[in-house]
Backbone bond lengths (Angstrom), bond angles and torsions (degrees), N, CA, C in turn:
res aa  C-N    CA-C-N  psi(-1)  N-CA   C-N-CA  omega(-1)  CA-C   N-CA-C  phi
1 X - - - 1.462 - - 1.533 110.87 -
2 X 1.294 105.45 -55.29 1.852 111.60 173.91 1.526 108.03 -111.17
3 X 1.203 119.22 120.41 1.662 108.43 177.39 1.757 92.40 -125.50
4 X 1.451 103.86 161.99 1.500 125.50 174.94 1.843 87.12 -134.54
5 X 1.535 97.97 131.31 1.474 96.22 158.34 1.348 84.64 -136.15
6 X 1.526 103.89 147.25 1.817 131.14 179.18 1.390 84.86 8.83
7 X 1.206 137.45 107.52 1.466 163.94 90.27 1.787 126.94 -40.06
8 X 1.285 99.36 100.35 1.536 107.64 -174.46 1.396 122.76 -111.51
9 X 1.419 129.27 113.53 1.668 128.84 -169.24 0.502 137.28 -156.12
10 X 1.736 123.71 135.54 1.975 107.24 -138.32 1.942 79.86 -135.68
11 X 1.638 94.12 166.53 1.414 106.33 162.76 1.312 111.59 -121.18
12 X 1.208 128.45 83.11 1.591 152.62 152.34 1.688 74.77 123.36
13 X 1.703 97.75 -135.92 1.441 94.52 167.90 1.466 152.17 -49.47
14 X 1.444 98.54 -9.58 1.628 101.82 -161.84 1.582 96.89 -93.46
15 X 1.356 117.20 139.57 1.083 125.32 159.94 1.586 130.07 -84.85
16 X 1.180 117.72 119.16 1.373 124.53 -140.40 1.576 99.43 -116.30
17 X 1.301 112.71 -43.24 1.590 109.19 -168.98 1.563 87.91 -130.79
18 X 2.028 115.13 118.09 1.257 108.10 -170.28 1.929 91.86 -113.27
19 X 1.505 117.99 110.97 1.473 101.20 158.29 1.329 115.83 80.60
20 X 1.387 115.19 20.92 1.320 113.04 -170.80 1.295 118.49 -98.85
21 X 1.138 115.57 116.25 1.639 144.16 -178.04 1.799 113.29 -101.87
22 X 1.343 93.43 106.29 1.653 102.09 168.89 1.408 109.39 -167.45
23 X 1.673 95.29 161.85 2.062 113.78 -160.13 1.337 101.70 -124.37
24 X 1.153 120.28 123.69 1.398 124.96 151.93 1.177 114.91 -95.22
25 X 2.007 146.82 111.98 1.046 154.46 179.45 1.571 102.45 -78.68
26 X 1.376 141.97 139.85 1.211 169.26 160.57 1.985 91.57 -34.70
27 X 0.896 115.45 147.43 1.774 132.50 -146.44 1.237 109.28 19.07
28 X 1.457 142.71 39.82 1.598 130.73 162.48 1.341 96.51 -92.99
29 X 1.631 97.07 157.94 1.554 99.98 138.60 1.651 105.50 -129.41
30 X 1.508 86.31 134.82 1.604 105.56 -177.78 1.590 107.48 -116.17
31 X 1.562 111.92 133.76 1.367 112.84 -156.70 2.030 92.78 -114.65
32 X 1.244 102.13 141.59 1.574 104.77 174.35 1.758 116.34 -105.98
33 X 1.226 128.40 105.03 1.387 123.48 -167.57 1.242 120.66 -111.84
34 X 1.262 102.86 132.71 1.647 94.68 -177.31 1.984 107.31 -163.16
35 X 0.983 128.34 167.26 1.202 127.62 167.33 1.383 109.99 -66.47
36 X 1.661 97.04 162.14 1.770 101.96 156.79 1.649 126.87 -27.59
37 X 1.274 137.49 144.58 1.452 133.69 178.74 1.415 112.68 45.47
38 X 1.307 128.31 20.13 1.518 115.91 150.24 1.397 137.83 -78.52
39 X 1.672 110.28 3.72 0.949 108.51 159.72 1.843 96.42 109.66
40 X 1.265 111.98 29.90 1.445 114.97 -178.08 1.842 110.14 -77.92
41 X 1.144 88.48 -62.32 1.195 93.44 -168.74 2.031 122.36 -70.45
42 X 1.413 97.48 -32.15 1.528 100.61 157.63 1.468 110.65 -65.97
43 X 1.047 132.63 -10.81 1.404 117.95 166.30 1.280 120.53 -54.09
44 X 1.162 99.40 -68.88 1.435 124.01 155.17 1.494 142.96 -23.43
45 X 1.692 77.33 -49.95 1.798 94.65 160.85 1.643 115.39 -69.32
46 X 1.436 107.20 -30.34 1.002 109.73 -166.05 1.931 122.81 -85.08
47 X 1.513 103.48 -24.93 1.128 124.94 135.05 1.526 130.31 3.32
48 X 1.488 92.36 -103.63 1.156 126.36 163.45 1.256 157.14 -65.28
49 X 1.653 108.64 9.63 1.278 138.96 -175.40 1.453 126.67 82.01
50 X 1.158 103.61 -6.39 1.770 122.65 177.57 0.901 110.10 -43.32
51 X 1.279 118.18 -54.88 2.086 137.44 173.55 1.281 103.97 -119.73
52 X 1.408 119.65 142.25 1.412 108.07 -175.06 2.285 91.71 -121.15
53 X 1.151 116.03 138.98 1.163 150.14 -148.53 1.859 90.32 -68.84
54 X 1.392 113.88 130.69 1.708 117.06 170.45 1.597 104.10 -78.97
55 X 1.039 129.71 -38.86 1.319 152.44 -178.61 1.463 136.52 -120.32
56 X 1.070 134.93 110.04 1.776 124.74 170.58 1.598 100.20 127.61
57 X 1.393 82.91 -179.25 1.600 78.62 169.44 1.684 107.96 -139.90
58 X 1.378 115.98 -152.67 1.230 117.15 -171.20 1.525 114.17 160.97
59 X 1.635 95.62 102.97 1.806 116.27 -169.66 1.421 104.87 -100.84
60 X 1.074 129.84 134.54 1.561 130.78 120.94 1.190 131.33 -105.98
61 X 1.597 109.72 143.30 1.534 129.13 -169.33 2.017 102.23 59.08
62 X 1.201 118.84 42.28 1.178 132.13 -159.75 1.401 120.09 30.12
63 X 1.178 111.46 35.62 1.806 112.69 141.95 1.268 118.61 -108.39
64 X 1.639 97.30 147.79 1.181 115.66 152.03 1.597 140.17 -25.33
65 X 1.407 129.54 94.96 1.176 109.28 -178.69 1.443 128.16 -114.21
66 X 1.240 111.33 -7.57 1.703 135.29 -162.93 1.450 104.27 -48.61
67 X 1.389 113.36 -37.57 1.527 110.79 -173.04 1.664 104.58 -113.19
68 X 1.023 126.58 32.40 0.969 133.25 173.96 1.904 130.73 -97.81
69 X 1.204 117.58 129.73 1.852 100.84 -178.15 0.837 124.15 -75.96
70 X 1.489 122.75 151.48 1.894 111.80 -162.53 1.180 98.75 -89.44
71 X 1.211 149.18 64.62 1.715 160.91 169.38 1.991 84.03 -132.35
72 X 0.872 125.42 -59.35 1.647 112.94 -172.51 1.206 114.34 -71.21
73 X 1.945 109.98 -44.82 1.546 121.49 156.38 1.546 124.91 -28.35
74 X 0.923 102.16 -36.52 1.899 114.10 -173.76 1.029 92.34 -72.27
75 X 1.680 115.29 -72.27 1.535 135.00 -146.22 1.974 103.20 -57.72
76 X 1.224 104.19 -26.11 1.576 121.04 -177.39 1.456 114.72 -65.75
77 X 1.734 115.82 -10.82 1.290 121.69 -173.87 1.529 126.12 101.92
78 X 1.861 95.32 18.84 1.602 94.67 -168.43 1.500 103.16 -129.05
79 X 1.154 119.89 108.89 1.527 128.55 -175.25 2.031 118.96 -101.34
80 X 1.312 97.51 156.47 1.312 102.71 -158.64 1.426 105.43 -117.07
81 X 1.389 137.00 111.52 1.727 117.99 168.81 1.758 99.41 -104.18
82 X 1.328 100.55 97.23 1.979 114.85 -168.02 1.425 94.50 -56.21
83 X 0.751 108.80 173.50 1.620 151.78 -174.23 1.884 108.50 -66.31
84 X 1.290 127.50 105.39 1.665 117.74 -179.73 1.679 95.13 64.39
85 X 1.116 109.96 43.42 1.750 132.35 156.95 1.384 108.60 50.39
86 X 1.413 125.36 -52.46 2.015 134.32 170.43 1.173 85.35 65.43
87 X 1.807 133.18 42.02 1.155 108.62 149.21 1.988 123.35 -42.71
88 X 1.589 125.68 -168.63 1.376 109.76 139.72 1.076 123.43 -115.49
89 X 1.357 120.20 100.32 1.011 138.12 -167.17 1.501 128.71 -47.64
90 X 1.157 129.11 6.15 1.494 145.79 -167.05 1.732 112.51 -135.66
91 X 1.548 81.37 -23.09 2.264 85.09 170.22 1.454 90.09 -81.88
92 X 1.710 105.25 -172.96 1.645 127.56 -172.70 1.597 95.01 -84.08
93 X 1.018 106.31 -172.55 1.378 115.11 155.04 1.625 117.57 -82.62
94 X 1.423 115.54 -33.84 1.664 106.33 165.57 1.073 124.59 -79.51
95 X 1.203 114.58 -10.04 1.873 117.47 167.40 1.478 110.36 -91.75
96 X 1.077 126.46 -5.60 1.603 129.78 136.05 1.448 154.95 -42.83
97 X 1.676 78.42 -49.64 1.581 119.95 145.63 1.283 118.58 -44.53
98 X 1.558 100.31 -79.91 1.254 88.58 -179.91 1.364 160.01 -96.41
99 X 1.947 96.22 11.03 1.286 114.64 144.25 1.774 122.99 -58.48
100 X 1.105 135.34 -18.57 1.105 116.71 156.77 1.781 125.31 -69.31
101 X 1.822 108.99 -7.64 1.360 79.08 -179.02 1.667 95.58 -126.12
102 X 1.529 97.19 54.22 1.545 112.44 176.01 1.542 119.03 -47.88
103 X 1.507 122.18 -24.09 1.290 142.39 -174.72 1.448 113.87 -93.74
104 X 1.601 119.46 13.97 1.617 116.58 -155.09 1.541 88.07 -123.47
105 X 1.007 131.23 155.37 1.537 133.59 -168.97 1.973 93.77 -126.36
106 X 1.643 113.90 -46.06 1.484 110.04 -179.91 1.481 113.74 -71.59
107 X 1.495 103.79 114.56 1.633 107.90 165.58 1.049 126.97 -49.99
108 X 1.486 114.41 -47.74 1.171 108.66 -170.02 1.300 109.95 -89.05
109 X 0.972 146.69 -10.71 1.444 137.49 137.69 1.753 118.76 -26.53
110 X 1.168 97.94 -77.45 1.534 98.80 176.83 1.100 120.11 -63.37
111 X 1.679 144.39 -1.74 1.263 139.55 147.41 1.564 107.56 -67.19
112 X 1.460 109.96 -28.01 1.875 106.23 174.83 1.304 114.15 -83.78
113 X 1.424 109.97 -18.34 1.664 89.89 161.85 1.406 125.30 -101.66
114 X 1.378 107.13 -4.44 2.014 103.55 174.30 1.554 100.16 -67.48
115 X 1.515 116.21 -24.59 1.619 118.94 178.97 1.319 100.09 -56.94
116 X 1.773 129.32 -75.67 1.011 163.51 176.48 1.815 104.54 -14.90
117 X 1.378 95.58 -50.05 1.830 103.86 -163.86 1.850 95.11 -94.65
118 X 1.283 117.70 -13.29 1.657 112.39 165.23 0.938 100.68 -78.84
119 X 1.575 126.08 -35.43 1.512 111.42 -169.26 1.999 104.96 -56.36
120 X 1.327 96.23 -56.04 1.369 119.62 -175.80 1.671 105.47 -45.47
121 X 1.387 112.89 -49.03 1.318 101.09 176.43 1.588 110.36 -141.80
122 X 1.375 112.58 103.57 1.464 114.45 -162.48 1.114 120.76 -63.53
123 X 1.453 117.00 -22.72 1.808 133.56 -172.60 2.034 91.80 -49.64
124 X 1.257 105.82 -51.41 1.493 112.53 -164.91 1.190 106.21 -66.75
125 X 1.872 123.01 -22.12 1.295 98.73 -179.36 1.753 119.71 -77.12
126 X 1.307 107.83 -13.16 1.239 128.75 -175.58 2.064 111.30 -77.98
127 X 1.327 99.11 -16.46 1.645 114.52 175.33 1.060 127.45 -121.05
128 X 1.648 107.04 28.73 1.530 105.01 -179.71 1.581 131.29 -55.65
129 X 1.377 85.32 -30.99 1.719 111.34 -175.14 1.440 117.26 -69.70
130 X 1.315 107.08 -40.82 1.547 143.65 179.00 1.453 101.98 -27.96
131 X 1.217 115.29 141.08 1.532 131.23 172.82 1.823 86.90 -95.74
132 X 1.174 87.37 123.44 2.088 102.51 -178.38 1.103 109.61 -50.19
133 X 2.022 110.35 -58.29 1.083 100.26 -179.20 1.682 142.79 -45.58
134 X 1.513 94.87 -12.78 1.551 105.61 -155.57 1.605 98.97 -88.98
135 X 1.598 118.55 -17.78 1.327 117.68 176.88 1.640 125.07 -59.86
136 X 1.477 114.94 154.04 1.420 117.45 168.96 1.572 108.09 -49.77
137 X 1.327 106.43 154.59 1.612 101.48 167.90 1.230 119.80 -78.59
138 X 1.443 127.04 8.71 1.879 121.44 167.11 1.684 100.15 -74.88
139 X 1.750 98.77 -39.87 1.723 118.56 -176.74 1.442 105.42 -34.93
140 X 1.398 106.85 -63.23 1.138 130.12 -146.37 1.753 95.75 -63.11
141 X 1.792 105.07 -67.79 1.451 115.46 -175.21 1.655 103.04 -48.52
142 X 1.131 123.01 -15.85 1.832 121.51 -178.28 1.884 102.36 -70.39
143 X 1.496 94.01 -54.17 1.308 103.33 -176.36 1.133 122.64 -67.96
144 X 1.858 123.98 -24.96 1.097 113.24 161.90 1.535 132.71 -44.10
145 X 1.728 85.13 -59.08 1.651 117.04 175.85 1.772 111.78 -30.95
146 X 1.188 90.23 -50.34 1.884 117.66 -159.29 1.498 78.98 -67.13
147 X 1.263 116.24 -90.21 1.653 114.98 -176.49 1.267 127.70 -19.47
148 X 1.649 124.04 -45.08 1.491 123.28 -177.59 1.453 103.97 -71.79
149 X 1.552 119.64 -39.44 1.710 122.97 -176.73 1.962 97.97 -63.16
150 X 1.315 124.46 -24.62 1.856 103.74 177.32 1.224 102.15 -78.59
151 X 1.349 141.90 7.38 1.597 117.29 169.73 1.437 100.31 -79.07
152 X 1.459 126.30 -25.30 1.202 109.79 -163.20 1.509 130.23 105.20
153 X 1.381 101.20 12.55 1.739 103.60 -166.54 1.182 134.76 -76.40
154 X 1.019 138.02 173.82 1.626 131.61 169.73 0.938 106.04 -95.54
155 X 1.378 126.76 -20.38 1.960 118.18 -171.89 1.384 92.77 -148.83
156 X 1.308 103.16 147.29 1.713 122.61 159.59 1.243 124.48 -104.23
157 X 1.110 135.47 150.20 1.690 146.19 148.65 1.190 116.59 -122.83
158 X 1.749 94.14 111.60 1.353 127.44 -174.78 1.744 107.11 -77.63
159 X 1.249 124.08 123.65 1.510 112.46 -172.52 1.597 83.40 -120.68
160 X 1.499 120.45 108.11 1.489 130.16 146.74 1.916 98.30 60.50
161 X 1.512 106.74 44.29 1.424 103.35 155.72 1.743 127.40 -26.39
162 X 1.102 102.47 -52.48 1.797 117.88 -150.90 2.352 84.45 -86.70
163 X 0.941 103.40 -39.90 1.542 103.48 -165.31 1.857 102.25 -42.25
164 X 1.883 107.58 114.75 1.589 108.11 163.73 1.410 104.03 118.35
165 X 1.878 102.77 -31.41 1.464 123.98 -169.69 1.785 110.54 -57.54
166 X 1.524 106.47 157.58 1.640 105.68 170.30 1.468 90.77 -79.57
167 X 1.362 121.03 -170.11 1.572 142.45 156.11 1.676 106.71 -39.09
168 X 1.636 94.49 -81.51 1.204 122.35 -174.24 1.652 119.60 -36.28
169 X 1.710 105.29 -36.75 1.152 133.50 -160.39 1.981 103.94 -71.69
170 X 1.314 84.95 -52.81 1.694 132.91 -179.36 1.367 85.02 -44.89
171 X 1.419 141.79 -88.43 1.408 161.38 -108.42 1.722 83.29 -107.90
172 X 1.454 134.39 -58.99 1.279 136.73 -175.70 1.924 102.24 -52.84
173 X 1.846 116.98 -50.93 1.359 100.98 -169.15 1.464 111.54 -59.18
174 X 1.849 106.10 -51.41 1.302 107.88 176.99 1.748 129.88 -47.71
175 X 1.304 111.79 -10.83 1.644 114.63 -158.59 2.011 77.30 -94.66
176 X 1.035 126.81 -29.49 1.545 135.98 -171.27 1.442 105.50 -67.57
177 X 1.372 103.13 -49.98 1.560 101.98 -169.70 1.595 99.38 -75.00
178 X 1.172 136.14 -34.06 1.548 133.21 -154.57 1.812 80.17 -75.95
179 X 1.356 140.58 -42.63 1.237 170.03 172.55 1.782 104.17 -13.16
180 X 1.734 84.65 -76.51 1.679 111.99 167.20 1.469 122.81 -66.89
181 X 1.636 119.57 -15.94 1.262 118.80 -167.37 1.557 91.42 -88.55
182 X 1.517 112.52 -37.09 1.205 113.89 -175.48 1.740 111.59 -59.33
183 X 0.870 116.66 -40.01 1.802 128.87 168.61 1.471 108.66 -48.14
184 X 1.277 115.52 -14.01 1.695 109.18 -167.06 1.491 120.11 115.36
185 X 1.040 118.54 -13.81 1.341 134.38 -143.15 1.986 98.35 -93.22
186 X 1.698 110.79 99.49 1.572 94.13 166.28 1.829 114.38 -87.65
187 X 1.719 77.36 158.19 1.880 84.17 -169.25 1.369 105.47 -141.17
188 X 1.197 126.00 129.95 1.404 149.85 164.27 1.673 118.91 -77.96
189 X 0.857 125.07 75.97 1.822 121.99 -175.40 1.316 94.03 -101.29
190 X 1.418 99.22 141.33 1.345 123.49 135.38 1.229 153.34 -96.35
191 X 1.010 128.67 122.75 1.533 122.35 -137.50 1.711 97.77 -139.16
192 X 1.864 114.47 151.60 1.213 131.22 156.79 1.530 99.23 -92.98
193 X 1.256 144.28 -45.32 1.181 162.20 174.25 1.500 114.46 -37.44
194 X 1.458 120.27 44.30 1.423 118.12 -153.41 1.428 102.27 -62.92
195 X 1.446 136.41 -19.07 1.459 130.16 -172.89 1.296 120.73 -88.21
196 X 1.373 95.01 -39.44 2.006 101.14 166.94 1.388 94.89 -71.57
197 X 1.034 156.04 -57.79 1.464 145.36 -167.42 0.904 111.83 -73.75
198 X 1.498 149.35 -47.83 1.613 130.08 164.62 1.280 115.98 -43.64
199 X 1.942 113.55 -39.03 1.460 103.27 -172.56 1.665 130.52 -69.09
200 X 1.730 95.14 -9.12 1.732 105.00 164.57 1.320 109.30 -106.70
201 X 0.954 125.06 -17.70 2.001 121.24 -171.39 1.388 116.90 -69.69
202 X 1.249 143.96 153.46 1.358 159.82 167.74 1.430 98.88 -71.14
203 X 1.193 111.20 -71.20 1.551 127.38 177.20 1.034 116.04 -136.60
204 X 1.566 105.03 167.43 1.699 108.49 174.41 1.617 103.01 -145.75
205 X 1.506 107.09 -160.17 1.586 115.16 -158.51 1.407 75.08 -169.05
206 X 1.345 103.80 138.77 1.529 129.79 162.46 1.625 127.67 -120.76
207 X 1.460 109.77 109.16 1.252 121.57 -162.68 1.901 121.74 -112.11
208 X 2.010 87.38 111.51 1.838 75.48 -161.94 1.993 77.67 -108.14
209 X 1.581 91.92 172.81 1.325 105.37 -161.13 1.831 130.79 -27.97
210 X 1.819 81.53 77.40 1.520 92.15 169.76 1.546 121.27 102.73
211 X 1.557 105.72 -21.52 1.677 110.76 154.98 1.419 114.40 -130.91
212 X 1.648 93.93 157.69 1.364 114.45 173.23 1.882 115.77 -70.96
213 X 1.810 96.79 100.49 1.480 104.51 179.01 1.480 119.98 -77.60
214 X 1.535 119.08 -27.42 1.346 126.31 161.09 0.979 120.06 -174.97
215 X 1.514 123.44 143.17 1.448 152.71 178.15 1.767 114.17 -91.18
216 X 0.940 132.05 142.21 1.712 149.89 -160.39 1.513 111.71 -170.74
217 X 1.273 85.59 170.69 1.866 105.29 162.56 1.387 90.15 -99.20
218 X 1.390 101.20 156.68 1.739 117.13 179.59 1.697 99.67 -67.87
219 X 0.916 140.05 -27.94 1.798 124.41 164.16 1.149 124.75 -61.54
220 X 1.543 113.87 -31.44 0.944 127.94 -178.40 2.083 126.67 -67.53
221 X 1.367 82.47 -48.99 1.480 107.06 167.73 1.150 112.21 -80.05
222 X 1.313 119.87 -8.70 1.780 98.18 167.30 1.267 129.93 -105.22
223 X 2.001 107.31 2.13 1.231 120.06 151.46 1.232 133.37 -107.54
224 X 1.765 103.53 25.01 1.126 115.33 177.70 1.575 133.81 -81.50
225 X 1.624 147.00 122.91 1.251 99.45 -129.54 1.713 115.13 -111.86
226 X 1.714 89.84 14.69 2.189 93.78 152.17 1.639 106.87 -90.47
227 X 1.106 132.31 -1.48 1.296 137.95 -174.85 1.650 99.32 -78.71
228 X 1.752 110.29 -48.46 1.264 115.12 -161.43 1.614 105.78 -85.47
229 X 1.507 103.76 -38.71 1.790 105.96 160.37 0.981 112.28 -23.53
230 X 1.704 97.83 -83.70 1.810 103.16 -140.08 1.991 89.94 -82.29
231 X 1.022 118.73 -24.58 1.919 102.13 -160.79 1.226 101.73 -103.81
232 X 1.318 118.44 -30.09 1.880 110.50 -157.86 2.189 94.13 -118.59
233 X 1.210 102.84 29.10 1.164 97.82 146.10 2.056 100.48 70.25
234 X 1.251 109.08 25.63 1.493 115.59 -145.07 1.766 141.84 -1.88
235 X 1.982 75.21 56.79 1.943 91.17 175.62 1.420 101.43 -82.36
């Protein structure tokens, strides 16, 4: 569904993403882990048109997307919940809403899914009115979530859900996403959280500054034993 083959991407000179090759198959969720500055979130960027790639390529639903703007990127079925949420913090919470389905022309569609994403997360139906900014940050990561599901996509990329979160908070986003996966929904997260994310992922890929050091099934990687080093604290 999402492939990276040797994907290369620098910010001015620095080379940031060296050769990176990875697949997301249609109902997985495949989690990408890595520390600070390994190159998580330019993935991502890179994805999505944010940065566009010196080298490689990178299809979904077997197109081409590398040179593509992430306004068509979206519209293609591929949604983003960024990194420290980027709700807008000064709209409501339903004008949040319905900036995610800025690309949808049927109303009444998108009144069936602002239903759809309260169902999914009820806190929001209770904050429609709500100035975003003013929400808790679990609020907020709900509303992100909620927002990327009104474009309509087939796949998500989760950029550092759990990052800011309490425990409790942590365990509620993740119980959401397994939620949506169950709906059909494939998802790509990236995560510091290597234990909550192995414990929902199919597979993963572990990425230290800028390449892919190894690929697994999520059982695999969580008894793996640089997996258990560097992320799980080596329990």
């Amino acid at each position: 569904m999402l492939k990276l083959i040797n994907v290369n991407s620098y910010y001015g000179p620095s080379h940031v993403l060296q050769d990176i090759s990875l697949e997301v198959n249609k109902g997985e969720i495949v989690c990408l882990l890595g520390a600070n500055a390994a190159g998580k979130t330019t993935t991502m960027k890179t994805i999505f048109g944010l940065l566009h790639p010196k080298a490689g390529s990178i299809l979904f639903e077997e197109q081409h997307i590398e040179n593509k703007l992430t306004g068509d990127i979206v519209t293609s079925g591929l949604a983003l919940v960024p990194e420290a949420r980027r709700i807008f913090s000064r709209m409501t919470v339903l004008e949040n809403l319905e900036m995610g389905a800025f690309s949808r022309k049927n109303r009444a569609e998108v009144k069936a899914d602002i239903e759809h994403v309260c169902e999914v997360f009820p806190r929001i139906r209770e904050r429609l009115k709500q100035i975003a900014g003013t929400m808790s940050g679990g609020e907020q990561q709900m509303l992100a979530m909620g927002r990327a599901l009104m474009s309509r996509p087939t796949m998500i990329c989760m950029d550092e859900p759990s990052m800011g979160l309490s425990p409790i908070l942590v365990e509620t986003v993740f119980n959401t996403i397994l939620q949506i996966r169950k709906e059909g929904m494939t998802i790509f997260l990236v995560e510091q959280n290597a234990s909550m994310a192995l414990s929902l992922a199919d597979r993963g890929y572990v990425l230290q500054t800028g390449k892919i050091v190894l690929s697994d099934t999520a059982p695999n990687l969580l008894t793996n034993d640089l997996v258990r080093q560097a992320y799980l604290g080596g329990a």
